[in-house]
C-alpha positions as CSV (number, residue, x, y, z in Angstrom):
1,X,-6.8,3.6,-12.6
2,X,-3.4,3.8,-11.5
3,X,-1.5,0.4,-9.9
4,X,2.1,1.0,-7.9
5,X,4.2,-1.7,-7.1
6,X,6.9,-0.9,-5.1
7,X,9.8,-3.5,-3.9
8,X,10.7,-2.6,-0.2
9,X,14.2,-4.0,0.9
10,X,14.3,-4.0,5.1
11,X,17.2,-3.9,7.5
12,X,17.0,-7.0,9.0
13,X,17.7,-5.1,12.9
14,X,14.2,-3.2,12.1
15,X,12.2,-5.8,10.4
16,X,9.3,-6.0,13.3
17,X,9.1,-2.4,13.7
18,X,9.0,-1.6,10.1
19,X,6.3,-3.8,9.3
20,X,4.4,-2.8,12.7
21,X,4.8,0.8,11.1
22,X,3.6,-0.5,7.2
23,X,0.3,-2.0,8.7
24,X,-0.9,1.4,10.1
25,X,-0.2,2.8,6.4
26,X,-2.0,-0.2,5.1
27,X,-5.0,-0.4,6.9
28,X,-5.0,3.7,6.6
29,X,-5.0,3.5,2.9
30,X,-7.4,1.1,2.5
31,X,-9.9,2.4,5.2
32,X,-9.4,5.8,5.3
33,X,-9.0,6.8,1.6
34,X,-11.7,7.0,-1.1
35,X,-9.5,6.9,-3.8
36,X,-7.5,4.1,-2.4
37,X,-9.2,0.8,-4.0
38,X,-6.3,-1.3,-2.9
39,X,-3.0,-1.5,-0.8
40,X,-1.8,-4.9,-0.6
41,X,1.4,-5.7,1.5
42,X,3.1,-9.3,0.5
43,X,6.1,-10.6,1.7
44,X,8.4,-12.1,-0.5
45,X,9.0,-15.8,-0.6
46,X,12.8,-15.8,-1.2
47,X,13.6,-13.1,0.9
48,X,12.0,-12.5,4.6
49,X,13.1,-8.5,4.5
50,X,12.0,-7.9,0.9
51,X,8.3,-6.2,1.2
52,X,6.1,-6.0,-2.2
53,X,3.3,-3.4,-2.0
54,X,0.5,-3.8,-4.4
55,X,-2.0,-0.4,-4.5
56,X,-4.5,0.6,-6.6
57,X,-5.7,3.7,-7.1
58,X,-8.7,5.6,-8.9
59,X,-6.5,8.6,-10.2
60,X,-3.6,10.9,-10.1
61,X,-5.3,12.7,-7.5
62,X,-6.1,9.8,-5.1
63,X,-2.1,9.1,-5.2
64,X,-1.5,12.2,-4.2
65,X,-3.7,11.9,-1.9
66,X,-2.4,8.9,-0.4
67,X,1.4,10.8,-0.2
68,X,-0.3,13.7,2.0
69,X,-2.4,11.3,4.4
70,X,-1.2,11.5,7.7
71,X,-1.1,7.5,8.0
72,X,1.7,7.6,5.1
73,X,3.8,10.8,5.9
74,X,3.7,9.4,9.7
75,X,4.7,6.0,8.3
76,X,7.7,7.7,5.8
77,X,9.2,9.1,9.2
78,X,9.1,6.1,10.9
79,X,10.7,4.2,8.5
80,X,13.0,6.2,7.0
81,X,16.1,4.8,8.2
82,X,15.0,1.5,8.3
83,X,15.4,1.0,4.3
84,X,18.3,-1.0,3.1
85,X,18.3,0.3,-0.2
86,X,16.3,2.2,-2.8
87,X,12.9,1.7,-3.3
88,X,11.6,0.3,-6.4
89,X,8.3,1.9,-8.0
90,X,7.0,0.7,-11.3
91,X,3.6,2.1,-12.4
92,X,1.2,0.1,-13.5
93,X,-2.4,0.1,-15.6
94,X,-4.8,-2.4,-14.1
95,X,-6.2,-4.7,-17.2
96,X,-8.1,-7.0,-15.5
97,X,-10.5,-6.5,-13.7
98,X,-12.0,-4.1,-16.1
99,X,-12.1,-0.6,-14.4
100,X,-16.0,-0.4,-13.8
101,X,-15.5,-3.8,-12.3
102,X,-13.9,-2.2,-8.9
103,X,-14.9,-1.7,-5.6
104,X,-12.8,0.0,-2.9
105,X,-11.5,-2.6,-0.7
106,X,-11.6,-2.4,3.2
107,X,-10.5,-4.0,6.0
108,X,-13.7,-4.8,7.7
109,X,-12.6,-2.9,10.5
110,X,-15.5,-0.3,9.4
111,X,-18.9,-0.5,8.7
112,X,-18.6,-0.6,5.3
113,X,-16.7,-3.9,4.4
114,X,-16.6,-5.6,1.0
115,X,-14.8,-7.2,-1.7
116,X,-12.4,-5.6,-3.1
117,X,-13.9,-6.2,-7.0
118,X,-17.2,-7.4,-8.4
């Protein structure tokens, strides 16, 4: 299991259209990707254009994945002048839940909606 967490610093001017743009990655990830278990977006408390992206995924593969889905390379266009600074990444290795303790998460815009864990 690989967790990203990546800090996401807006231009205030684009704020609605970025985050219009970030749910169609979002729901994407979580519904249209088997390897996605999780892609949480939170906005932060202190500051209204600072994005926080919690995802979870199975494998190296399923991140790679994720960067080749059309949802995200459609969303990376979009956005791509709309960032007011670097991106921060940190990887991450979920603890807790144990792994065989997961269940992909969706939307419950499909069929197949659940909990995101056991």
């Amino acid at each position: 299991m690989i967790a990203l967490i990546v800090t996401i610093n807006i231009k205030p001017a684009f704020k609605k259209q970025f985050m219009d743009s970030l749910m169609g990655d979002a729901k994407g990830s979580n519904e249209d990707e088997p390897g996605c278990m999780q892609f949480d977006v939170l906005q932060d408390n202190e500051d209204p254009n600072r994005i926080h992206l919690y995802e979870v995924y199975k494998d190296q593969s399923a991140v790679d994945a994720h960067r080749a889905a059309p949802h995200f390379t459609k969303w990376r266009e979009t956005v791509k002048d709309w960032f007011a600074s670097e991106n921060v990444r940190r990887l991450a290795t979920p603890v807790y839940p144990a792994e065989r303790d997961w269940k992909k998460r969706t939307t419950g815009t499909t069929a197949k909606s659940g909990a995101r864990r056991a």
